[in-house]
C-alpha positions in Angstrom: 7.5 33.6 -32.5 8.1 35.9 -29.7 9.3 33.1 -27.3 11.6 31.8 -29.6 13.4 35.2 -29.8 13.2 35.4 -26.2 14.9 32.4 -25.8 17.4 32.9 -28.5 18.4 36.5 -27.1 19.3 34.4 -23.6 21.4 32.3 -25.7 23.0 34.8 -27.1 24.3 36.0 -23.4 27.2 33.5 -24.8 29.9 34.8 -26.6 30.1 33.1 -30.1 33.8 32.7 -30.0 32.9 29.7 -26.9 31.8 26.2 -28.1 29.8 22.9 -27.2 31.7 20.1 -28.8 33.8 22.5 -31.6 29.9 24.1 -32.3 29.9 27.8 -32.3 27.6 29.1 -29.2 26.0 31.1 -32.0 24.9 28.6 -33.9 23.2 26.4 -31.3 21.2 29.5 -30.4 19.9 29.2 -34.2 19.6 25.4 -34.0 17.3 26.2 -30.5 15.2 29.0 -32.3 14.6 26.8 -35.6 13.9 23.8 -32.7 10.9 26.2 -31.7 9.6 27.3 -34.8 10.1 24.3 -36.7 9.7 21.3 -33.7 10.4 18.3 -35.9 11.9 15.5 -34.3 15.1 15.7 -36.4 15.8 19.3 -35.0 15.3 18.1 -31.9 18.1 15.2 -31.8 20.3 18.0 -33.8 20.3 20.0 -31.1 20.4 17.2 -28.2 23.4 15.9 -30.0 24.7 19.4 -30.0 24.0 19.6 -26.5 25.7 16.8 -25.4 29.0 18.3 -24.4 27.0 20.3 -21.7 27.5 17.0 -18.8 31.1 18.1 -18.4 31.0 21.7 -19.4 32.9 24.1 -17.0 32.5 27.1 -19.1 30.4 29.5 -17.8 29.3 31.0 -21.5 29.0 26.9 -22.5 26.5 26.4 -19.7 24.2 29.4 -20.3 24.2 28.0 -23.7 23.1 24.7 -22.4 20.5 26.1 -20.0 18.8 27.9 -22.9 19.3 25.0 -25.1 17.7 22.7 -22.8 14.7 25.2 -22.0 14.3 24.8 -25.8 14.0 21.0 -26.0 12.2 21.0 -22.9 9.2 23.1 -25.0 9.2 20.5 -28.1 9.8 17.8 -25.8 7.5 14.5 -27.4 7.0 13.1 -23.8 6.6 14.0 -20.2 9.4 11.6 -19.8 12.0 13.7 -22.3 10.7 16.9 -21.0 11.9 15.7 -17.5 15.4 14.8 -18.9 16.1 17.9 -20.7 14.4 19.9 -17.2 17.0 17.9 -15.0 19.8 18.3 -17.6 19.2 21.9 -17.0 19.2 21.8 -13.6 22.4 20.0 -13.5 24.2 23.0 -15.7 22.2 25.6 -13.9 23.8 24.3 -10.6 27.3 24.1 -11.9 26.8 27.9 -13.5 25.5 29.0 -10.6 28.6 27.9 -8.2 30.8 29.5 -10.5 29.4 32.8 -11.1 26.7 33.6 -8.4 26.5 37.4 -8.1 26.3 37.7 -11.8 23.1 39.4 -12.7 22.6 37.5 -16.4 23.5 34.6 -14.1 20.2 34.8 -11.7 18.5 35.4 -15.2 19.3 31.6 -16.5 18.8 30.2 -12.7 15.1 31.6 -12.9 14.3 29.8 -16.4 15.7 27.2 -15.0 13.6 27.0 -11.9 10.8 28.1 -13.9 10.9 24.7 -16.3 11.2 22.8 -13.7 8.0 24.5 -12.4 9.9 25.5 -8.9 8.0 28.7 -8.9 9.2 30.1 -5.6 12.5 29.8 -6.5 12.1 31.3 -9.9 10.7 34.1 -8.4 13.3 34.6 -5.8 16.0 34.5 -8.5 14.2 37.0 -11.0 14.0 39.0 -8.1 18.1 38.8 -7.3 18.7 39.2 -10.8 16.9 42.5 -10.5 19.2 43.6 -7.1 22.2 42.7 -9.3 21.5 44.1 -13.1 18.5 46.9 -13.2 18.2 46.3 -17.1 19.4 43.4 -19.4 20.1 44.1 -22.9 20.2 40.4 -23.7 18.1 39.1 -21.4 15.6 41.5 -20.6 12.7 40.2 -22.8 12.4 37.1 -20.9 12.0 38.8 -17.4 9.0 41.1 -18.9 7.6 37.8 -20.4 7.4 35.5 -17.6 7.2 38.3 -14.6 4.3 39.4 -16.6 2.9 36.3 -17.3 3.6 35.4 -13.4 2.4 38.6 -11.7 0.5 37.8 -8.7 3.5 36.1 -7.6 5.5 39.5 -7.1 5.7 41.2 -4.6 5.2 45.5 -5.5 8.9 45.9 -5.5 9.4 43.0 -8.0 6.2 44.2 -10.2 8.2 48.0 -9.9 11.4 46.2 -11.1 9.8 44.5 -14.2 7.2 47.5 -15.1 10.8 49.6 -15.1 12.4 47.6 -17.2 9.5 46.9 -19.5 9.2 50.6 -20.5 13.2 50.9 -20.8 13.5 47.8 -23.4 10.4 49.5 -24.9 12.4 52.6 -25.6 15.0 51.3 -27.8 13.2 51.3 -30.7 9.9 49.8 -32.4 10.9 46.4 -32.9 11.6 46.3 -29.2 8.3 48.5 -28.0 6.4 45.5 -30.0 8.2 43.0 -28.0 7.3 44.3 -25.0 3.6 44.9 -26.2 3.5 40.9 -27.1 5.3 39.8 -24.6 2.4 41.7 -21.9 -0.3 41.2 -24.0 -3.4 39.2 -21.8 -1.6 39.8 -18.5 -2.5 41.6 -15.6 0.2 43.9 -16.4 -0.4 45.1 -19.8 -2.6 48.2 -19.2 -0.5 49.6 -16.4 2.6 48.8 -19.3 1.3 49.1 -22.4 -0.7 52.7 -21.9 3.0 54.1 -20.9 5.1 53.0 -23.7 7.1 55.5 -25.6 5.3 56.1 -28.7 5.4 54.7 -32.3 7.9 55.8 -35.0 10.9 55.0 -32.4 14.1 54.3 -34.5 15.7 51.1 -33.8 19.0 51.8 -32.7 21.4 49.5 -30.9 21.0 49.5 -26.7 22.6 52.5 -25.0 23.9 52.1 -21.7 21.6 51.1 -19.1 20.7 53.7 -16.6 22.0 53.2 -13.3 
C-alpha cells in the first residue's frame, strides 16, 4: 500500500539507534506499516502501547517517531472519538518537535501531516510550503509531499505546485521502484499529466539516493 510506505519512510526520518520506551524507532515504523496493512484491533493497541512513551518525549528523533505513529493510528482509528485522541496526541508531539527544531526542513515535513490530520488545511499548506524553502528534496520524506500536494493541489499557490512538480520528477529519477511511487502517488490528481508525461523513463536502475541538487 503506497500510503503505508509513505508513512513508514517518514518514520524512518528517526534514527533506529533512538527508542520509545526501550523500542527500537525501527521497529515501531514496522509496527505502524503492519497497523496499515493489517488494521486489526490488536495491532492497533500494540502500537498505542508502544506509543505511550511519546507524552514526555524530548527527543527530537522520538517525537517524529510519534507523529508518524500517531498519523498511523489515526488512519485505523475504530471511532471519531479515538481518531481525535491519536490527532491531538500528535499535535501535542508536533508542538514540542516543532519548538525544538524549527528551521529543520524534515521538521516542517511532520508539522504538515500533522496539520493535515487534524484537517488544519491552511496550516498544512503553509508548512509544506516552509519545508520546501528549507530542504528542496527529501530522501526520506519526499513521497509524502508528492502525495498530499498532489492530492491537495488547488490549494498551492504556482510556486508551491513548481516546488512539488520538481521534486516529483527528482524522486522519480532514482530508480523504477521510485518512478512508480511517484506514478501512484499522482495518479487521479490534477497533477498527474503535467507529472507523469515527464518522468524519466522505464528500465531506471534502483540505486540508493545521490545527493540532492542544490
Amino acid at each position: 500500500m503506497l500510503i503505508a510506505r509513505i508513512v513508514l519512510a517518514l518514520a524512518m526520518l528517526a534514527a533506529a539507534v533512538i527508542t520509545v520506551r526501550e523500542w527500537h524507532i525501527s521497529h515501531m515504523a514496522k509496527l505502524a506499516r503492519s497497523a496499515r496493512d493489517q488494521p486489526t484491533e490488536s495491532r492497533r493497541r500494540e502500537l498505542a502501547d508502544r506509543l505511550s512513551g511519546c507524552a514526555t518525549a524530548n527527543s527530537e528523533r522520538v517525537l517524529s517517531a510519534c507523529i508518524t505513529g500517531f498519523a498511523a493510528l489515526t488512519e485505523q482509528a475504530a471511532s471519531p472519538e479515538e481518531a481525535s485522541s491519536y490527532i491531538a496526541a500528535a499535535l501535542r508531539a508536533d508542538t514540542r518537535l516543532q519548538g525544538r527544531a524549527p528551521d529543520n526542513g524534515e521538521v516542517r515535513i511532520l508539522h504538515a501531516l500533522a496539520a493535515a490530520n487534524a484537517r488544519h488545511m491552511g496550516e498544512a499548506v503553509a508548512a509544506l510550503g516552509q519545508s520546501y524553502a528549507m530542504q528542496r528534496f527529501s530522501p526520506s520524506a519526499g513521497m509524502w509531499r508528492i502525495w498530499w500536494g498532489t492530492h491537495h493541489w488547488s490549494r498551492l499557490d504556482p510556486a508551491l505546485r513548481i516546488a512539488v512538480d520538481q521534486e516529483a520528477l527528482w524522486y522519480a529519477s532514482q530508480g523504477q521502484s521510485q518512478r512508480e511511487d511517484v506514478i501512484n502517488a499522482v495518479a487521479d490528481t490534477p497533477a498527474y499529466t503535467a507529472i507523469a508525461l515527464r518522468l524519466p523513463g522505464r528500465g531506471l536502475a534502483n540505486r540508493p539516493f545521490g545527493s540532492a541538487p542544490e
